[in-house]
BAKESE-847998 format. One line per field, with one value per residue (C-alpha): residue number from 1; x, y, z; residue in one letter. Coordinates in steps of 0.1 Angstrom, whole numbers, plus 5000, padded with zeros to 4 digits. Layout:
resi <- NUM|...;
X <- X|...;
Y <- Y|...;
Z <- Z|...;
resn <- A|...;
***
This chain:
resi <- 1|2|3|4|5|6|7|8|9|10|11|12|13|14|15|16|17|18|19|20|21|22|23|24|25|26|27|28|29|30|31|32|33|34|35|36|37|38|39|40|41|42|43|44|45|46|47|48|49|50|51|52|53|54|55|56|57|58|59|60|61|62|63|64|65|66|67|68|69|70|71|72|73|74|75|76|77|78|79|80|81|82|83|84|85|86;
X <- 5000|5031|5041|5009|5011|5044|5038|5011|5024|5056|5030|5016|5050|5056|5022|5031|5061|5049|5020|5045|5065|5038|5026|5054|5062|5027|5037|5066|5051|5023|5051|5068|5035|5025|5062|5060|5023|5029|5064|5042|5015|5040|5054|5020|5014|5046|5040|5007|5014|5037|5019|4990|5013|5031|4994|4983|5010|5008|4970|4974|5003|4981|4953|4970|4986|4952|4935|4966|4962|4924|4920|4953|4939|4919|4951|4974|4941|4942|4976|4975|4949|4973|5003|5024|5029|5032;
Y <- 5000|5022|5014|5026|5057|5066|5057|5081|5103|5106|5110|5136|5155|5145|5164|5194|5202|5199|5220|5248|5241|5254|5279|5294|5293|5307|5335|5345|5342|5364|5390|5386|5397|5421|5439|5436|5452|5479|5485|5486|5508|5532|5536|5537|5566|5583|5578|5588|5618|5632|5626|5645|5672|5672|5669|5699|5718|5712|5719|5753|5763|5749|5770|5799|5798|5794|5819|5844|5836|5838|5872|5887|5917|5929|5929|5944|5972|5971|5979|6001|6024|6023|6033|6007|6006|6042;
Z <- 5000|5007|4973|4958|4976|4968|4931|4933|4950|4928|4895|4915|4917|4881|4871|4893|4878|4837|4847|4865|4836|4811|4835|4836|4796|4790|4812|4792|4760|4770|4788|4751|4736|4758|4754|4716|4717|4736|4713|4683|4702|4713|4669|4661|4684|4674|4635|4636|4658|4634|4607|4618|4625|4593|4577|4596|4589|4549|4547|4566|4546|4510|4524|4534|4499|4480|4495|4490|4453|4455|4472|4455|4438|4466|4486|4464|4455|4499|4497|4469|4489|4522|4498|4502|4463|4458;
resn <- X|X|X|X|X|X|X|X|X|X|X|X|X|X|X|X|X|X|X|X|X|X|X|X|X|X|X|X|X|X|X|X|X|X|X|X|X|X|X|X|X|X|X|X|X|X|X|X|X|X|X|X|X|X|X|X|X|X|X|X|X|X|X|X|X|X|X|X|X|X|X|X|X|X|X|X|X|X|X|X|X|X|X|X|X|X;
***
């Protein structure tokens, strides 16, 4: 009966230790995972950051240029009447 219960015993131990085992390599494949997601969140963040910025800046500048263009002979007749032409 001893027998049996070391036997059972030892299977138990046997048992315990494969599911620590893949415990413990699920845990570091999810730390793995977690690390590489936040690394790609983090560029994504970045890249999209500055491209919003960049976008921002080059639609401003666009507009600022169009409507320069647009409203250029009431400007120039503006500054014509202020005499900065004369």
């Amino acid at each position: 009966m001893e027998d049996l219960l070391e036997f059972f015993a030892a299977l138990l131990e046997c048992i315990y230790h494969i599911i620590k085992c893949i415990l413990t390599f699920l845990k570091w494949i999810m730390e793995n995972i977690f690390n590489f997601f936040m690394v790609i969140g983090v560029l994504f963040c970045i890249v999209i950051a500055g491209s919003i910025v960049k976008f921002i800046f080059y639609s401003s500048f666009l507009v600022l240029v169009l409507s320069v263009c647009k409203y250029r002979k009431k400007i120039k007749r503006y500054l014509n009447e202020k005499g900065f032409f004369k």
